[in-house]
VORO-880116 format. One record per residue (C-alpha): x, y, z; residue in one letter. Coordinates in Angstrom, 2 decimals. Layout:
<atoms>
(atom (X Y Z) a)
...
</atoms>
This chain:
<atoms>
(atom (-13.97 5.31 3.86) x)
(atom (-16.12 5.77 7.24) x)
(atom (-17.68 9.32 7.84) x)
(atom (-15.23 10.33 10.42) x)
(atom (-12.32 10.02 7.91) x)
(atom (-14.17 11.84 5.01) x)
(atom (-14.47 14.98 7.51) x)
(atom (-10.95 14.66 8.66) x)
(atom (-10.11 15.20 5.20) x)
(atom (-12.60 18.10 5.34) x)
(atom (-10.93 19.63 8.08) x)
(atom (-7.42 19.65 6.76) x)
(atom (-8.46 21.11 3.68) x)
(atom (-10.64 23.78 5.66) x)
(atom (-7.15 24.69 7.78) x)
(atom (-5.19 25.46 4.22) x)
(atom (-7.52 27.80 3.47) x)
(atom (-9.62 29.03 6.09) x)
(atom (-7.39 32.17 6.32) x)
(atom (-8.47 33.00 2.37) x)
(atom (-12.08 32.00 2.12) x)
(atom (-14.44 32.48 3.80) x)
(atom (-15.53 28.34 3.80) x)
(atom (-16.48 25.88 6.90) x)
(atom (-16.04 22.39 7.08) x)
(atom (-19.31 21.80 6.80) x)
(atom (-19.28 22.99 3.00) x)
(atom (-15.81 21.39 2.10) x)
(atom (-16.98 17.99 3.90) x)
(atom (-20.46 18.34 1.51) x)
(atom (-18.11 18.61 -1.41) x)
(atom (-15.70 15.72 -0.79) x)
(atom (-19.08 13.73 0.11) x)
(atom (-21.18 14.75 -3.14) x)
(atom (-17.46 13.16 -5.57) x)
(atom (-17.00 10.31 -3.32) x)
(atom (-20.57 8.55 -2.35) x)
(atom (-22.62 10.20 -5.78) x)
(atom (-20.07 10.38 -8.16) x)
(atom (-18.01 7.23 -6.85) x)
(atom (-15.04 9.37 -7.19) x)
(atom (-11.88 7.61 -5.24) x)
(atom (-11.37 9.79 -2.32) x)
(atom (-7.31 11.15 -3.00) x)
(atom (-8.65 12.37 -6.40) x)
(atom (-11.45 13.56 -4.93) x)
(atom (-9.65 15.35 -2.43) x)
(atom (-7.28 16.75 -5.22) x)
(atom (-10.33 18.18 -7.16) x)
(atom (-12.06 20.18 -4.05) x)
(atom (-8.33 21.03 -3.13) x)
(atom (-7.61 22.63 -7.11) x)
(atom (-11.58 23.97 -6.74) x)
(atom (-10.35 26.50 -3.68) x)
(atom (-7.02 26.97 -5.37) x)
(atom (-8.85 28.80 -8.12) x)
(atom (-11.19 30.51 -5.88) x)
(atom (-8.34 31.84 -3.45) x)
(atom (-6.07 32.85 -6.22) x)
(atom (-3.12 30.30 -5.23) x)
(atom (-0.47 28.32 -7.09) x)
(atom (0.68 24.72 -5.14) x)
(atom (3.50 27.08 -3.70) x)
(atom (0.74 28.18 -1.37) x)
(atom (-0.08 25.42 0.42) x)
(atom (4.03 24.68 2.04) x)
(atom (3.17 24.84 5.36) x)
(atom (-0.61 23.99 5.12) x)
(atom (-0.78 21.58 8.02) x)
(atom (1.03 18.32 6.91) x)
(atom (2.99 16.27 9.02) x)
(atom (6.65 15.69 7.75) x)
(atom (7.25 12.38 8.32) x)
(atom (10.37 10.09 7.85) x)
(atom (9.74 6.62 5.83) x)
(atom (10.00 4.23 8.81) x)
(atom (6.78 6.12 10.29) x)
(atom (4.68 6.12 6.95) x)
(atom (1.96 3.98 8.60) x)
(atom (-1.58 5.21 7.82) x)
(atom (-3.29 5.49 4.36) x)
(atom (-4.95 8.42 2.60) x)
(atom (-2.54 10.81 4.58) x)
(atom (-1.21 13.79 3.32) x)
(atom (2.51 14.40 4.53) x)
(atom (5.97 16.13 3.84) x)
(atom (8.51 14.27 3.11) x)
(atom (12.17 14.79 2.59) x)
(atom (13.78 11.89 0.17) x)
(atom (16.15 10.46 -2.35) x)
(atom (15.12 8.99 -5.62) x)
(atom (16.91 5.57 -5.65) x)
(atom (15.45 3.89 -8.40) x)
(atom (13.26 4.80 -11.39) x)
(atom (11.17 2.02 -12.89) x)
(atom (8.84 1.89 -16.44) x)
(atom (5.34 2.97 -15.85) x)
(atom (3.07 0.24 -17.02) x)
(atom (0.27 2.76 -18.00) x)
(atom (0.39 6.02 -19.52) x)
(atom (-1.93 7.40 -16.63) x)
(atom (1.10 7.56 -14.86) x)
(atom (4.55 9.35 -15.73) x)
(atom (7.02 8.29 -13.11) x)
(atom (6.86 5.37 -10.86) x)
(atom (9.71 4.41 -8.84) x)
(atom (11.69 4.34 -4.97) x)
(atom (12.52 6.89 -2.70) x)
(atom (14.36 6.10 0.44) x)
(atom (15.79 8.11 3.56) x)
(atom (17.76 7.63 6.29) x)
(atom (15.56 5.51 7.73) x)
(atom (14.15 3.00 4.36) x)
(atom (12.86 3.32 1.06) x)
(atom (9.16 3.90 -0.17) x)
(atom (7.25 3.34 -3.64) x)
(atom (6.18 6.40 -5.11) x)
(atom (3.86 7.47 -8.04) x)
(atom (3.02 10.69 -9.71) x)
(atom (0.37 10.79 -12.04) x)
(atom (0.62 11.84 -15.84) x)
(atom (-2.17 14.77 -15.09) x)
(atom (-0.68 16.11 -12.52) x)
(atom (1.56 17.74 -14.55) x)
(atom (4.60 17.91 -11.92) x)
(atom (8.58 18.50 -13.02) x)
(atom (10.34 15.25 -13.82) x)
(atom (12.30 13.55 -10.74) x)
(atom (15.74 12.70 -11.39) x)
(atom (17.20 9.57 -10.05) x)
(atom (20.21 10.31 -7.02) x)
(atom (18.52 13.47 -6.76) x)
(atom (17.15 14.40 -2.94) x)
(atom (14.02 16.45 -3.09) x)
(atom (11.65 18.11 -0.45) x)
(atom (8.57 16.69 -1.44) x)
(atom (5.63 18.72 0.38) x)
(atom (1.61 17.61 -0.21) x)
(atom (1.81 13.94 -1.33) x)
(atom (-0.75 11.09 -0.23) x)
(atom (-0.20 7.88 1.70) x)
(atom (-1.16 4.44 0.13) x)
(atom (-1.33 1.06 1.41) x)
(atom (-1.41 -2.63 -0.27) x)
(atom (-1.09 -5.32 1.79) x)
(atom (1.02 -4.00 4.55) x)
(atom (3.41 -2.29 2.50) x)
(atom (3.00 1.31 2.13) x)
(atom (3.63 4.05 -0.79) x)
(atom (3.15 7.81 -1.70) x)
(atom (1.46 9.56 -4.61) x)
(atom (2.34 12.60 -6.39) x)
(atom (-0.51 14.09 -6.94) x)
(atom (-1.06 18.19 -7.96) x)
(atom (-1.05 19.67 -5.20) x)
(atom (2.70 18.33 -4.45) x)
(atom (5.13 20.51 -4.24) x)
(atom (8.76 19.57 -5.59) x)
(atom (11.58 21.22 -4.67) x)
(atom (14.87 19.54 -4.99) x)
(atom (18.27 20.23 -2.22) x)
(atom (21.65 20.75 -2.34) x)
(atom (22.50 17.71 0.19) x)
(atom (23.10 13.58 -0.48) x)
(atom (21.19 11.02 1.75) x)
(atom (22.39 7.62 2.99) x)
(atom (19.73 5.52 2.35) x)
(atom (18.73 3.07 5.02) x)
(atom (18.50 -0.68 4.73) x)
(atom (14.91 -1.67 6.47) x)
(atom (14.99 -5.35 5.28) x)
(atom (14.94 -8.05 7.97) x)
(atom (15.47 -12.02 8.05) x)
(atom (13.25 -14.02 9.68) x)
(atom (13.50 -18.44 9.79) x)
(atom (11.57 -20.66 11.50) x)
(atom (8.32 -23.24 11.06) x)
(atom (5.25 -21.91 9.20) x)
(atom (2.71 -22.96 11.32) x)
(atom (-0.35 -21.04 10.25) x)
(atom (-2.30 -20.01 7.38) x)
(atom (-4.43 -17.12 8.21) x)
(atom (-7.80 -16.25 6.60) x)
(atom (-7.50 -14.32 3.56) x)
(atom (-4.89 -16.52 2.01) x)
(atom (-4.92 -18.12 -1.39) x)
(atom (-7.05 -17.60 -4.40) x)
(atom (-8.13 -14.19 -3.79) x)
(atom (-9.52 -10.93 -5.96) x)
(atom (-8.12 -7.78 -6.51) x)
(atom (-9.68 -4.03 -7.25) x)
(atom (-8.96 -3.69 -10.93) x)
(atom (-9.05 0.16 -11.00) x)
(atom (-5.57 2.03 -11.33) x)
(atom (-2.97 1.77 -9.17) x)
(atom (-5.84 0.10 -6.17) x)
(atom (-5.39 -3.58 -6.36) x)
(atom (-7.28 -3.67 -2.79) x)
(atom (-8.59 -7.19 -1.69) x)
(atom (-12.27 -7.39 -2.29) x)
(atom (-14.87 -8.32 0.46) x)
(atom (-17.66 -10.07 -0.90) x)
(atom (-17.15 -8.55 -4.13) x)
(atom (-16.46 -4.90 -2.87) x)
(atom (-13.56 -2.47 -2.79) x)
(atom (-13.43 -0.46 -0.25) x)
(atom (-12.92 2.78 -1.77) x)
(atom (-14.37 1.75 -5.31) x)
(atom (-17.62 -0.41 -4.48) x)
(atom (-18.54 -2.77 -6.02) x)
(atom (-16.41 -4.08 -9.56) x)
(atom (-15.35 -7.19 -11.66) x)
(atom (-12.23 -8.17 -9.35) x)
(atom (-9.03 -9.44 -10.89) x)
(atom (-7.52 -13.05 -9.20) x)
(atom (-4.64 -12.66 -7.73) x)
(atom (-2.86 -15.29 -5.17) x)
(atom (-0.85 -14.83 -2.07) x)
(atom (-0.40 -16.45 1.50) x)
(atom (-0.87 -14.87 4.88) x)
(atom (1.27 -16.80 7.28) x)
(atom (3.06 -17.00 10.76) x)
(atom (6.27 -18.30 10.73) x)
(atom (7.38 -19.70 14.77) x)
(atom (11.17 -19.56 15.31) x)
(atom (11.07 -21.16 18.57) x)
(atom (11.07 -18.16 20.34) x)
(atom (8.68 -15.33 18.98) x)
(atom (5.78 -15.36 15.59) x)
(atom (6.56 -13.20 12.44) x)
(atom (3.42 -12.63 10.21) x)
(atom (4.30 -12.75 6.64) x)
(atom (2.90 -12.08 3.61) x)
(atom (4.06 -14.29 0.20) x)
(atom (2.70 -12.33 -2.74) x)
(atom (1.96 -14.59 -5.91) x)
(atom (5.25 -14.97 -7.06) x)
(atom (6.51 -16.00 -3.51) x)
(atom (3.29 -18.03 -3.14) x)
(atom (4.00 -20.18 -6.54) x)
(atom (7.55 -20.54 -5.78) x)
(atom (6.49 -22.33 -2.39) x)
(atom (3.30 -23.78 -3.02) x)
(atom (3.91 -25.27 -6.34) x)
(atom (0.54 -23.64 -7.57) x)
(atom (0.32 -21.17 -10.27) x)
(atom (-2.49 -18.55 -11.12) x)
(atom (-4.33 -20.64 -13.88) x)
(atom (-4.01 -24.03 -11.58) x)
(atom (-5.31 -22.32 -9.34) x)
(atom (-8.30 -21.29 -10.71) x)
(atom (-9.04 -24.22 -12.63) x)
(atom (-8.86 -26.09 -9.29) x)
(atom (-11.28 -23.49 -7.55) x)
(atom (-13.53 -23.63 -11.05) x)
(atom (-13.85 -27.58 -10.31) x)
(atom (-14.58 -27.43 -7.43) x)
(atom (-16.54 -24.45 -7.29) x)
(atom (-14.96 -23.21 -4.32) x)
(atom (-12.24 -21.16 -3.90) x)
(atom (-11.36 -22.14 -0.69) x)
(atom (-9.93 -25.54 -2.09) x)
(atom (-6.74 -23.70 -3.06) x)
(atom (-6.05 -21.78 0.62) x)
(atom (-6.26 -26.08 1.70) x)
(atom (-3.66 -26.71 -1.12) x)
(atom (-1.23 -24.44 0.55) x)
(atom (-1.49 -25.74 3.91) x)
(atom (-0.76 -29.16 2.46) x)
(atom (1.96 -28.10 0.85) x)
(atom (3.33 -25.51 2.97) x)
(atom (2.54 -25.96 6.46) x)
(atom (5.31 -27.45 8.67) x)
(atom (8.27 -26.37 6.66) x)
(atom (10.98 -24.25 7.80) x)
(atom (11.39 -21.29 5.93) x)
(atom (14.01 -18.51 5.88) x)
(atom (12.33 -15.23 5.12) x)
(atom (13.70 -11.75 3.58) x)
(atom (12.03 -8.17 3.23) x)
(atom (10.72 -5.25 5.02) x)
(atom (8.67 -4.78 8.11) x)
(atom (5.63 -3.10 7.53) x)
(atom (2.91 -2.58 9.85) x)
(atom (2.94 -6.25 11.74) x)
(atom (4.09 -7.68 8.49) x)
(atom (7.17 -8.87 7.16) x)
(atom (7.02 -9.18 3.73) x)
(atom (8.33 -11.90 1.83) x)
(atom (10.76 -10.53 -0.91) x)
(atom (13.04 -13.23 -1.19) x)
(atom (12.13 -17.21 0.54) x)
(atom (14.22 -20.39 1.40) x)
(atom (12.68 -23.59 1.99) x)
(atom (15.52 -24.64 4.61) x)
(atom (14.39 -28.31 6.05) x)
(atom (11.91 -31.00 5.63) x)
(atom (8.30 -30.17 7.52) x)
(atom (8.32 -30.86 11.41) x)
(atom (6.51 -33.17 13.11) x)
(atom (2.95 -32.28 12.00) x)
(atom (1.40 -32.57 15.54) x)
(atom (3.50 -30.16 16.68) x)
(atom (2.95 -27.59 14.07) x)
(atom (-0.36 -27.94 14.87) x)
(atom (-0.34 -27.41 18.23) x)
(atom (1.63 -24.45 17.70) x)
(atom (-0.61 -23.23 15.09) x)
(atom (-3.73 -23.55 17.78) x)
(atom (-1.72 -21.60 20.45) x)
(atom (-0.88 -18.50 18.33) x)
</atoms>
């Protein structure tokens, strides 16, 4: 979180009630920056608390804030993380929330693809029902590796429609040669805090600090079809399934060696030169890999590398 985000997050909240209180940015930015860099507070709960602070002081219910700024955005163009948008959406699928800090997890989707979403068991918001389309105004943008979600949070405002959505299809298929394993591939750690699971740099989360990371494993790759690249991500079940190498292998191998950068090798060997027939959504750059084939045997490996070196 640099300082030019933490005051555009100042100045949003300034604009929703600037025409109540008499506040500047200058105090809701000191606020935000006090929870976040003091208190180590992540910065959409954060936000939440100095938003529910002037909510109190102004005299306003959530109802109050429709209208307070936020882009409305369709799925496709959900892009950026730690934004606060509208959005208008169906709720395809509900899933079982793994921990009881959270009461509903599960997909919406609009014309135009589906999203995760979350809402939190504090923020004590009406229960979603799945088919139902709702006008969901004040929720947060989230990103993990490439692929995008929105949380509930509460400030969001619920309101559910009279109308039916089509939901859109945004998977692709992508084949061709893996010729490259980028940096930041195999045995990697993860932010253990709730619902984060950001990659840690040198032991650091981003928005967290520094914590105890959790291994995870997944492949960063570019896949050559002859005619363009596609950059793919293989989470760690994808990542298993083609490298052979599970979790615990791979950490025993790392532990032996006492490097971890034995296990990214691994997965070239194992990996690099095959043809591959790829399935999932586009996010960012990224296509991710929800479902893989292994289509051939590897190609020459000469010319996968001089592919690989051209990229």
């Amino acid at each position: 979180m640099t300082e030019t985000d933490l005051r555009t997050h100042a100045t949003e909240i300034h604009e929703q009630f600037s025409d109540r209180l008499d506040i500047s940015v200058d105090e809701v930015h000191e606020r935000l920056e006090t929870l976040v860099e003091d208190y180590k507070v992540p910065v959409d709960e954060a936000r939440r608390s100095v938003t529910n602070t002037y909510l109190d002081e102004a005299g306003m219910d959530r109802d109050d804030l429709v209208g307070g700024g936020n882009e409305v955005k369709q799925i496709r163009d959900i892009d950026t993380a730690e934004e606060w948008i509208d959005i208008t959406a169906k709720v395809v699928d509900l899933w079982d929330a793994r921990s009881d800090a959270v009461a509903q997890v599960g997909l919406l989707g609009d014309e135009t693809g589906t999203v995760k979403f979350t809402k939190w068991s504090k923020s004590d918001l009406s229960e979603l029902e799945e088919g139902q389309v709702y006008q969901l105004r004040n929720v947060v943008t989230d990103e993990y590796e490439g692929r995008y979600s929105v949380k509930l949070n509460r400030t969001t405002v619920i309101e559910a429609i009279d109308e039916d959505i089509e939901v859109g299809d945004d998977d692709v298929e992508v084949t061709g040669a893996l010729v490259d394993i980028q940096s930041g591939s195999g045995l990697i750690k993860r932010c253990p805090e709730e619902d984060c699971t950001r990659v840690l740099q040198n032991g650091r989360c981003s928005e967290h600090g520094e914590v105890e990371g959790e291994f995870d494993l997944r492949i960063k790759g570019v896949l050559d079809d002859g005619t363009d690249v596609h950059e793919v991500i293989f989470d760690r079940e994808a990542t298993e399934d083609v490298a052979g190498i599970g979790l615990e292998g791979a950490q025993e191998m790392a532990m032996d060696a006492l490097d971890t950068s034995v296990v990214a090798d691994e997965i070239r060997e194992k990996t690099l030169g095959y043809y591959y027939r790829v399935t999932g959504p586009t996010l960012g750059r990224y296509v991710l890999a929800n479902e893989v084939e292994r289509l051939t045997e590897p190609a020459d490996p000469e010319a996968v590398l001089i592919k690989a070196r051209s990229i």
